[in-house]
Backbone as a printed PyTorch tensor [residue, N CA C, xyz], in Angstrom:
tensor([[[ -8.4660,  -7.2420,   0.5820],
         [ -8.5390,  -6.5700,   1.8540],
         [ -7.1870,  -5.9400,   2.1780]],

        [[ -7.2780,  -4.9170,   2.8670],
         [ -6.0670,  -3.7640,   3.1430],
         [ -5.8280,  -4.3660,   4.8410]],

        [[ -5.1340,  -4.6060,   5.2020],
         [ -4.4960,  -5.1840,   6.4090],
         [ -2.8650,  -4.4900,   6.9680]],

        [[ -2.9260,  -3.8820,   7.8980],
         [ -1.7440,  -3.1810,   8.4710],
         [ -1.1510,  -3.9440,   9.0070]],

        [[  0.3270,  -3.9330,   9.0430],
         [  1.1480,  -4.7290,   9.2300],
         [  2.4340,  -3.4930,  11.0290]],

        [[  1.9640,  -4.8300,  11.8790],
         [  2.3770,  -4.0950,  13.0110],
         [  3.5350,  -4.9920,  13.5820]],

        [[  4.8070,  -4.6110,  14.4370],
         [  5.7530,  -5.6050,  14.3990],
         [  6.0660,  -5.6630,  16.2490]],

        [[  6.3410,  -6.3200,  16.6580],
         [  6.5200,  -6.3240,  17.8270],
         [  7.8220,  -5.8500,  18.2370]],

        [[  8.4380,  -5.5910,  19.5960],
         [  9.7310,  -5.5300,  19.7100],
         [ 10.7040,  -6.2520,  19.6670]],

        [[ 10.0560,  -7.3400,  19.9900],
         [ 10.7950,  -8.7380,  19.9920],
         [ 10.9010,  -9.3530,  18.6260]],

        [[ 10.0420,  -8.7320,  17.7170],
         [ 10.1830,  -9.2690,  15.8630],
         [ 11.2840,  -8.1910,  15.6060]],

        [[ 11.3150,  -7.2740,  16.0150],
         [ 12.0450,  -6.0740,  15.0240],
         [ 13.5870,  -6.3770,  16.0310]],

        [[ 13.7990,  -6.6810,  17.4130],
         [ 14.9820,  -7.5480,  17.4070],
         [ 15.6650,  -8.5020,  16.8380]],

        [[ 14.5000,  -9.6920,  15.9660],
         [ 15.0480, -10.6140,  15.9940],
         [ 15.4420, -10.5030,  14.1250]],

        [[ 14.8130,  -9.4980,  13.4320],
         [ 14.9870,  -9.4740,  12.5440],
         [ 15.9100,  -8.3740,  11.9810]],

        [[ 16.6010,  -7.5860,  12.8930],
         [ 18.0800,  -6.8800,  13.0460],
         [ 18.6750,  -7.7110,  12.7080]],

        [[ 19.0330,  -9.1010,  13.4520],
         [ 20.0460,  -9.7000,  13.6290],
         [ 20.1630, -10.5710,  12.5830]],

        [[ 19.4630, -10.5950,  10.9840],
         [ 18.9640, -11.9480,  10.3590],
         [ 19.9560, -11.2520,   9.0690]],

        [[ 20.5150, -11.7890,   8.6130],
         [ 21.6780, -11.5470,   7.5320],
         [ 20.6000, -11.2670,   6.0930]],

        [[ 21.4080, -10.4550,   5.4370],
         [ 20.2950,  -9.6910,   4.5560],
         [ 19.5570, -10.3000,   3.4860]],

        [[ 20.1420, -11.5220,   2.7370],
         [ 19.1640, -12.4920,   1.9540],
         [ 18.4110, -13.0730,   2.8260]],

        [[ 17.9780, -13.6510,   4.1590],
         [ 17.1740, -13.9620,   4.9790],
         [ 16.2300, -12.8240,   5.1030]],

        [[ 16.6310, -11.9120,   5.3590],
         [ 15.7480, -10.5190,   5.5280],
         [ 15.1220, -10.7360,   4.2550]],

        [[ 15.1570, -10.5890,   3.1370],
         [ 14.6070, -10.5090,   1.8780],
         [ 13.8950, -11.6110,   1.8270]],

        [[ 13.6960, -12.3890,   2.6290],
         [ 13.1690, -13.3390,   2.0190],
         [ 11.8740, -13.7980,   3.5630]],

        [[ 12.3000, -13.0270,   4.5720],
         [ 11.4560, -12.6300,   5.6440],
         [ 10.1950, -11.7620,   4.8530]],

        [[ 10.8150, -10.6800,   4.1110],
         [  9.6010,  -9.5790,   3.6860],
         [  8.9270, -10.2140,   3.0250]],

        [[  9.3820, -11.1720,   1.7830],
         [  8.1810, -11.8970,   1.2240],
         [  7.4240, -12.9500,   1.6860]],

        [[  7.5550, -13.2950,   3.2760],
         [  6.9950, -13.7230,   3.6340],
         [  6.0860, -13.2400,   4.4270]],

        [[  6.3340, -11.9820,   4.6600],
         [  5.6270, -11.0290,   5.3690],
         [  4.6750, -10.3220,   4.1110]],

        [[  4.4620, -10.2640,   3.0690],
         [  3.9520,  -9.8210,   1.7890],
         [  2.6770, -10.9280,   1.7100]],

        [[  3.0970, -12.1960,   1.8340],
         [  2.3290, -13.4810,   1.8980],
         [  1.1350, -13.3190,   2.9720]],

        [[  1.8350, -13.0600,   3.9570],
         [  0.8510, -13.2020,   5.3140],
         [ -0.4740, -12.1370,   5.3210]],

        [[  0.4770, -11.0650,   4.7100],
         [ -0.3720,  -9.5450,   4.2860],
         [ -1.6060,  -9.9110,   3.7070]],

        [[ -0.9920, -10.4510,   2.0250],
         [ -2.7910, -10.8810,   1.5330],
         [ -3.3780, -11.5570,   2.0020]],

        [[ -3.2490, -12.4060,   2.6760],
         [ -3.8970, -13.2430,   3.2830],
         [ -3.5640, -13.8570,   4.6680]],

        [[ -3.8550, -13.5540,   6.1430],
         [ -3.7080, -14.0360,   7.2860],
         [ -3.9290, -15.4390,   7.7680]],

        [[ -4.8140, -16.1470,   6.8480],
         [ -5.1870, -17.2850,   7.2590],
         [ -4.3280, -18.5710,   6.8810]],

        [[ -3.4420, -17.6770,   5.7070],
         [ -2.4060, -19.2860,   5.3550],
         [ -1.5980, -19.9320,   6.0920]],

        [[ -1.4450, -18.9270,   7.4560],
         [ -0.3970, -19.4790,   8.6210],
         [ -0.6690, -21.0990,   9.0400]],

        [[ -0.3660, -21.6550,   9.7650],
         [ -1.0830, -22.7990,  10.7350],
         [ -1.1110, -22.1530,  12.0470]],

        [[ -2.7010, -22.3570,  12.4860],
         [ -2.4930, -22.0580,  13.8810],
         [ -2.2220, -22.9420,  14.8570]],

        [[ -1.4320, -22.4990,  15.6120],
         [ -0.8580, -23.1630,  16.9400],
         [ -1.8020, -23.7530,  18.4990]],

        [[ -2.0610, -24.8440,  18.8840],
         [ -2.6300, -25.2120,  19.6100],
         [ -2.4200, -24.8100,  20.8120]],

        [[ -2.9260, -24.9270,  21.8920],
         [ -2.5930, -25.3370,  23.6930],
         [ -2.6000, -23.8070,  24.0570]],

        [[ -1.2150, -23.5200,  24.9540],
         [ -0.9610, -22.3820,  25.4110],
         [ -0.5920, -21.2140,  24.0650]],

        [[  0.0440, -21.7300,  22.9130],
         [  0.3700, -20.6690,  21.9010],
         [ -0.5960, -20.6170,  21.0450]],

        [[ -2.4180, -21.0800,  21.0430],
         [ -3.3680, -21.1550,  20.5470],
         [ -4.0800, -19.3750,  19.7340]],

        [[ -3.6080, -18.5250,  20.4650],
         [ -3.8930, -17.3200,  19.4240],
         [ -2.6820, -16.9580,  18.0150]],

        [[ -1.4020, -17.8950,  18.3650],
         [ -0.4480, -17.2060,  17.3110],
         [ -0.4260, -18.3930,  16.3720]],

        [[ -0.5430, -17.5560,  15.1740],
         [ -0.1820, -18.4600,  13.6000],
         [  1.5910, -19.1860,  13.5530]],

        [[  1.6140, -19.8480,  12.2950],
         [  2.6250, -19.4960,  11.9250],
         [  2.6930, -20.2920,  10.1840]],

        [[  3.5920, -18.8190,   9.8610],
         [  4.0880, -19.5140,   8.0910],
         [  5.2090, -19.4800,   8.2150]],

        [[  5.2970, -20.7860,   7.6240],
         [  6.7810, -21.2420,   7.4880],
         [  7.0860, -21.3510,   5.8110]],

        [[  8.3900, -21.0920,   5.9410],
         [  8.9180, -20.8510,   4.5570],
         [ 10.8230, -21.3430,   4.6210]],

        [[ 11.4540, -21.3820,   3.6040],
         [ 12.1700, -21.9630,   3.4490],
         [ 13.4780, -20.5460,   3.1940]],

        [[ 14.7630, -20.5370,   3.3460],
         [ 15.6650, -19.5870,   3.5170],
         [ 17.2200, -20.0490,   3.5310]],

        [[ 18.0470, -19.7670,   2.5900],
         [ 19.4440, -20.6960,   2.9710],
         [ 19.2070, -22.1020,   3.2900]],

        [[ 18.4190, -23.1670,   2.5990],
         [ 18.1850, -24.4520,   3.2260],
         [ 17.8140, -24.6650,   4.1370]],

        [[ 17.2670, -23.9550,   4.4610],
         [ 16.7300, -23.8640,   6.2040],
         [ 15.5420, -23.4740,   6.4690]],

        [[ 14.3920, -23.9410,   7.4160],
         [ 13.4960, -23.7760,   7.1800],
         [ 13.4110, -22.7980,   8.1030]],

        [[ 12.5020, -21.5290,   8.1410],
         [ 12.3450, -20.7100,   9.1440],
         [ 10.5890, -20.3410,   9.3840]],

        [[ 10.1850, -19.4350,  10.0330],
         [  8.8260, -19.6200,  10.7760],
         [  8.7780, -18.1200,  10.9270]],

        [[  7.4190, -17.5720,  10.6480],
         [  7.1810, -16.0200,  11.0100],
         [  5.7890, -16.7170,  11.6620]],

        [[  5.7550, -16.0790,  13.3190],
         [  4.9710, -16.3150,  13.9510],
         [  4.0950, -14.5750,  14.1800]],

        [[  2.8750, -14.9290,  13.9970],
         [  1.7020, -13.8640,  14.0940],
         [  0.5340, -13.9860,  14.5010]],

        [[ -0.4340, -12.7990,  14.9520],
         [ -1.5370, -12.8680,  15.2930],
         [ -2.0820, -12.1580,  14.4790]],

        [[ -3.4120, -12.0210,  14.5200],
         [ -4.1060, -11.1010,  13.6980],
         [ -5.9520, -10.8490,  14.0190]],

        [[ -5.9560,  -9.4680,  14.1000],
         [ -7.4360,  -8.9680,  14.7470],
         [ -8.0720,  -8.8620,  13.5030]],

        [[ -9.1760,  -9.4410,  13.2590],
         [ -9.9870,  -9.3420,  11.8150],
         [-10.7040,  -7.8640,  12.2380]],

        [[-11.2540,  -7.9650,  12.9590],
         [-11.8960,  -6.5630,  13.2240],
         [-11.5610,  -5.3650,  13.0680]],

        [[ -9.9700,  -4.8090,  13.0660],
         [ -9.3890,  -3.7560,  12.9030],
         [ -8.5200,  -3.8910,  11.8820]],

        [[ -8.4570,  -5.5970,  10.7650],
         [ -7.3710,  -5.5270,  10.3440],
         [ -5.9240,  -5.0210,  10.3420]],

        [[ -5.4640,  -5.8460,  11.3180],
         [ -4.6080,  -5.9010,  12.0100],
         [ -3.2570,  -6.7840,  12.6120]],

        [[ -2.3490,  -6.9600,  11.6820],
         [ -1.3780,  -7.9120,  11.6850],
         [ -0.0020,  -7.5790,  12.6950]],

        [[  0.0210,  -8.3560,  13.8730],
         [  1.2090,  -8.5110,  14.4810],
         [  2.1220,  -9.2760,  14.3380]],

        [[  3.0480,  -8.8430,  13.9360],
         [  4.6260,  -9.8380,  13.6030],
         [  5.0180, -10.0540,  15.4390]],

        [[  5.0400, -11.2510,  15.7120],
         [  5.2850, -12.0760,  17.1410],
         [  6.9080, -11.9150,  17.0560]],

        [[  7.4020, -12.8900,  16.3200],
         [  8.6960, -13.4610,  16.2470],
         [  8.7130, -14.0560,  15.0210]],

        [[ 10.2210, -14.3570,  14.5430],
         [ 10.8110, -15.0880,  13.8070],
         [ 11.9030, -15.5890,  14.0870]],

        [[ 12.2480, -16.6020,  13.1890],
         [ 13.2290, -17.3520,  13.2070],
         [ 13.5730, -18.9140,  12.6780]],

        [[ 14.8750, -19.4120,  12.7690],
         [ 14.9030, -20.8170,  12.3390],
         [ 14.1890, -21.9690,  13.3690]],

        [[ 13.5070, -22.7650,  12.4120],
         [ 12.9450, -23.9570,  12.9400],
         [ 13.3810, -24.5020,  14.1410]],

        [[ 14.1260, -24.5120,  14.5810],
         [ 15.1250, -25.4980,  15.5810],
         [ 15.0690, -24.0300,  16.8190]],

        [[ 15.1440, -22.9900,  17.0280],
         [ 15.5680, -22.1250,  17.8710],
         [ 13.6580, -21.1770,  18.4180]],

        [[ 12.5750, -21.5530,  17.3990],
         [ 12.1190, -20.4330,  17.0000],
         [ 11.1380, -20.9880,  18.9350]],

        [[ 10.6590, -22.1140,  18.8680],
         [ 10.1960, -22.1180,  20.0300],
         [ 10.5010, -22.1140,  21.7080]],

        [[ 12.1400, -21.7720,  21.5980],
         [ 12.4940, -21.9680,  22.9420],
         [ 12.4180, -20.5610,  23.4840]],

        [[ 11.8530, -19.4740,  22.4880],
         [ 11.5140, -18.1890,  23.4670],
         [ 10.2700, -17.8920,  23.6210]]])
């Protein structure tokens, strides 16, 4: 399946600021999510429509949080970031 990949403002901020082997290693996680939307874990309660895949970066674990419309195939990049920081926004 062909799935478009759409980024939010708040993803394309947060991924300015991400030093460039992190970036590289953001896209293949963004490559991941592409073929397939469902490998994320989805998130319960109030953050119950957004996924997330987590993947590993500089020893550190980090999180690309997304949604996704099956109907229009349709992938929104939410946010990213490291484990420890990614939920206090």
């Amino acid at each position: 399946m062909i799935w478009t990949v759409l980024q939010t403002r708040r993803f394309a901020r947060q991924y300015k600021k991400l030093q460039r082997n992190i970036a590289c290693e953001v896209d293949e996680a963004i490559g991941f999510v592409a073929d397939s939307p469902a490998k994320g874990t989805r998130k319960k309660g109030d953050l119950a429509e957004l996924y997330v895949y987590k993947f590993h970066a500089n020893n550190q674990l980090y999180l690309l949080g997304y949604t996704f419309d099956e109907t229009v195939k349709l992938i929104y990049l939410e946010a990213v970031g490291a484990h420890e920081n990614f939920y206090k926004n």
